[in-house]
Structure formats: C-alpha cells, structure tokens
N, C-alpha and C positions, 0 to 999 in steps of 0.2 A: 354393432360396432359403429356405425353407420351415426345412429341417433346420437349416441356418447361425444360423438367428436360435434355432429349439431348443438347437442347439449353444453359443452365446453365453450365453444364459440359463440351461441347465446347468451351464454353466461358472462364472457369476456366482456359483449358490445354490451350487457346491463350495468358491470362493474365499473367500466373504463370512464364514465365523467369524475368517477371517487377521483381515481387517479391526475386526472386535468385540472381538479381543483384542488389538490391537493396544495399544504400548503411551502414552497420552497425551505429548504433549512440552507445550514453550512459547514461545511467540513471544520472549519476551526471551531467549531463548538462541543466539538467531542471532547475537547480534553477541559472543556468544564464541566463533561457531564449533564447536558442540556438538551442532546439528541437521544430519543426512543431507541429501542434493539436494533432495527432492521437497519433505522439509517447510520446507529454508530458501526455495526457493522458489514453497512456499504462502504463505509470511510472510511474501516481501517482494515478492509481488503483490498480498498483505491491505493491508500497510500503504501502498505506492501508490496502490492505487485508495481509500483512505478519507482520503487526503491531494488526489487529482485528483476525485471525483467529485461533494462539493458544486461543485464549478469547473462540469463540466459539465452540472449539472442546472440549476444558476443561467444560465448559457448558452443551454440548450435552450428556459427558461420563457423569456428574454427573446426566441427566435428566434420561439415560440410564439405569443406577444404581441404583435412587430413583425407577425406575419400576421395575427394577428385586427384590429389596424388599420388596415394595411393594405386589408382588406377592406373594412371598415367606411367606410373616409375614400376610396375611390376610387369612381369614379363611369364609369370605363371597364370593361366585360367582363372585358378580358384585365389589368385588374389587379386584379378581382377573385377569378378563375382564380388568379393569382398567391398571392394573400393566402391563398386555398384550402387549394394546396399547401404555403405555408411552416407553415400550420396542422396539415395532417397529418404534416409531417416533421417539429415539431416535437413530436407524439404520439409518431410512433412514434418518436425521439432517445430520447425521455426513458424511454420504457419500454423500449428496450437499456440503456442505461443501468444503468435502477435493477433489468432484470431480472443485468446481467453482476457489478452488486454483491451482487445476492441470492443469486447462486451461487455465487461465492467466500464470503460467509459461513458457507453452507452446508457448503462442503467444509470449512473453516475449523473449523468447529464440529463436521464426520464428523470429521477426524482429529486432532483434538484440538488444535488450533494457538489457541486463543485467548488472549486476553493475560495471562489469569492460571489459573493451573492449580491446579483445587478436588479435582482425583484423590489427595488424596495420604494414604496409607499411617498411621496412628499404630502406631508399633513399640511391641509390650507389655513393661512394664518389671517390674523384679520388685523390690520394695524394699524395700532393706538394711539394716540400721542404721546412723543415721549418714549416710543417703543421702535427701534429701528432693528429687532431679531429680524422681520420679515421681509 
C-alpha cells in the first residue's frame, strides 16, 4: 500500500510541469465550441454551480435557523434533540457546499478557465514608415 501511494506521488511530481505549461484557455469560448472536453466541462460546472449556489447556501442558512428555533421555542426533549440535529445539518450543508464551490474555483483557476484571460502574449512589432499600428 505503502509503494502505491509512492508510486502515485512519483508519478504526480513526473506529470505536474504538463500541467504548469499548459496552455491557458477561457470560459467564453465554450459557447463557440473552441474548448476540448475537460475544460468545456470545467466551465460549465463553474458556471452552474455559481448560478445554484447562493440558492443553496440561502436554503442551508434558513434550515440552519429553523433549528436554532426550533430549539429555542420547544420545551419537549425530543424537539429539542430535533432542533439539535437540523442545527448541525445545517453546519455541515453549508460547509459542502461552500467547500464543493471552493474547489471548482480552484481547479477553475489551476487550469486557466476563468472568465477573462490576463495570459496574453504582446507580439513585437517593428515600425515602418508610414506604419503608426505600433
């Protein structure tokens, strides 16, 4: 088990300059069809979940808050027990949540997929007479 996970991580620090030289794209290119599989969909996982996840975190805080009143306004054991649990399920909701958005940004941002692309190139111009492009 030991060697596998050497082997894994050997393998990682072989692969990882692919990645460093990769080369940047952009999320507005997906809807010309211009981005490969993986980064059209990184992009339009990115932009899903930043279209559904104020939804669910605004969901979570109110699941969150129906159990802290829960708690608070019952006056039986077992709904307080209750009010408990919806408390901590809505802890830990919101921290999948905001941790599944913090990773797609992440990766979002490893491979260059953000929404505007600062990578780019100024080509050296050499100027002519008569030529004021440069």
């Amino acid at each position: 088990m030991k060697n596998k996970i050497l082997g894994f991580a050997g393998l990682g620090l072989v692969v990882s300059p692919m990645f460093a030289f990769a080369q940047t794209t952009n999320c507005n290119a997906v809807a010309l069809g211009q981005l490969g599989t993986l980064d059209a969909l990184l992009c339009k996982i990115g932009s899903l979940l930043n279209s559904i996840v104020p939804v669910l975190i605004a969901l979570g805080v109110v699941y969150f808050i129906w159990g802290v009143v829960s708690y608070v306004i019952s006056d039986d054991e077992e709904a307080k027990k209750a009010g408990k649990d919806r408390m901590i399920y809505g802890i830990i909701g919101l921290a999948v949540i905001v941790s599944v958005w913090g990773l797609v940004s992440i990766l979002k941002n490893t491979f260059g997929l953000g929404g505007s692309n600062t990578n780019t190139v100024q080509v050296p111009c050499i100027p002519l007479p008569g030529n004021t492009s440069c």
